[in-house]
C-alpha positions as CSV (number, residue, x, y, z in Angstrom):
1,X,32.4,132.1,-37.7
2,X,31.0,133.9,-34.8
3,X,28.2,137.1,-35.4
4,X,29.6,140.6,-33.8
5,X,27.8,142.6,-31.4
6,X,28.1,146.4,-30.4
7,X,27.7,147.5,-27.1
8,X,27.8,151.5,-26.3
9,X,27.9,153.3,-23.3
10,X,26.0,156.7,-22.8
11,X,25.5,159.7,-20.8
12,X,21.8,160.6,-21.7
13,X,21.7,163.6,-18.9
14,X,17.6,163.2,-18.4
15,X,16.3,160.9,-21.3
16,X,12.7,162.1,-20.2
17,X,11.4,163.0,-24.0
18,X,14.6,161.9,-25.8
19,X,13.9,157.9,-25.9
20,X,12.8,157.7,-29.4
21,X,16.0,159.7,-30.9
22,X,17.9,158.0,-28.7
23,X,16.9,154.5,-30.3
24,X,17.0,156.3,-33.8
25,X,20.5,156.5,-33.5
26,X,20.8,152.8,-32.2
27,X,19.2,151.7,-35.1
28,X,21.6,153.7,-37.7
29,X,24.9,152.9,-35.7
30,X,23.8,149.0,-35.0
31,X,24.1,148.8,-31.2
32,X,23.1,145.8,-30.0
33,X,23.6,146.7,-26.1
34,X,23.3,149.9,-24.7
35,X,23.9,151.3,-21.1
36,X,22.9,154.6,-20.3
37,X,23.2,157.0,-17.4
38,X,21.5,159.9,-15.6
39,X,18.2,158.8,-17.4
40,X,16.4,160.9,-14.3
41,X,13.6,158.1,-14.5
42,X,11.8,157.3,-11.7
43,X,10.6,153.5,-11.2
44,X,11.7,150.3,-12.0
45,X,10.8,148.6,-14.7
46,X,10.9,147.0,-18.2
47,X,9.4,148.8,-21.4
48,X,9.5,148.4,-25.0
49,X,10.9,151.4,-27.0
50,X,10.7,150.6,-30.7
51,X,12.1,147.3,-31.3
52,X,14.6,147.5,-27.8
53,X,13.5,146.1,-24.4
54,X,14.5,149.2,-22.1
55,X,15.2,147.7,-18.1
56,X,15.7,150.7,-16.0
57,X,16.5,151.4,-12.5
58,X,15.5,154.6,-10.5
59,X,14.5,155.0,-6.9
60,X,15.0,158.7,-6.1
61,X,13.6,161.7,-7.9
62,X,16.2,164.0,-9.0
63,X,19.5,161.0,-8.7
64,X,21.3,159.0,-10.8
65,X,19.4,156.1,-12.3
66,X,20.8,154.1,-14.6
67,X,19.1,152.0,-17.7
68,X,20.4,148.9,-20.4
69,X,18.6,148.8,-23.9
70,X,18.7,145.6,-25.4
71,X,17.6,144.9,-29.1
72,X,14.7,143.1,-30.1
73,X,17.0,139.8,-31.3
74,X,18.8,139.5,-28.0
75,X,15.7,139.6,-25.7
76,X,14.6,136.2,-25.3
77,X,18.6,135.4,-24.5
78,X,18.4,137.8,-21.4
79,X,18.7,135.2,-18.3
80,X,18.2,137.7,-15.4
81,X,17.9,141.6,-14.6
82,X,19.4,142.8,-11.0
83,X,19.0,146.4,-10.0
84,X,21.1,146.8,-6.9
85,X,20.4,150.5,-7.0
86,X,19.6,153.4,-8.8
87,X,23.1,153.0,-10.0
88,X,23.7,149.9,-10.9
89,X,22.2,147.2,-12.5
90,X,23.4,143.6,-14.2
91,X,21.6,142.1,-17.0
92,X,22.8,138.7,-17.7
93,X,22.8,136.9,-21.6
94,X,22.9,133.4,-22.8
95,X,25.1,133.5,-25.4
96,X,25.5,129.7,-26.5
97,X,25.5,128.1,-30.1
């Protein structure tokens, strides 16, 4: 039998000082993938945030930017990260047995 995973979608509106309770609440709901939006930073790059690899994606100050959290466990099955934009990004997973 198969494991599950939980993926969650979320409107962070500026996660500028909100990272840490935002990954408090992964942790207590289980999410193993998460994609936010409006994270209002500025950069592009990969960080750790307590046990989640964090890609993000922001080239403008004061636009979009979007950002995918990925738990510890599923990071060394992450293939490739493509930011297209400040918008959009594509993380793709290896998920054979």
């Amino acid at each position: 039998m198969g494991s599950r995973m939980r993926f969650a979608l979320w409107n962070i509106w500026a996660l500028i000082d909100k990272s840490l309770e935002l990954v408090k609440v992964l942790h207590r709901c289980k999410i193993n993938i998460t994609c936010i939006q409006e994270t209002k930073w500025v950069d592009t790059k990969d960080e750790e945030i307590d046990g989640y690899k964090f890609s993000y994606s922001g080239i403008y100050r004061g636009k979009n930017r979007v950002g995918i959290l990925i738990e510890k466990e599923l990071v060394e099955q992450v293939v490739e990260v493509r930011r297209k934009s400040d918008r959009i990004m594509f993380v793709e997973l290896f998920m054979g047995s």
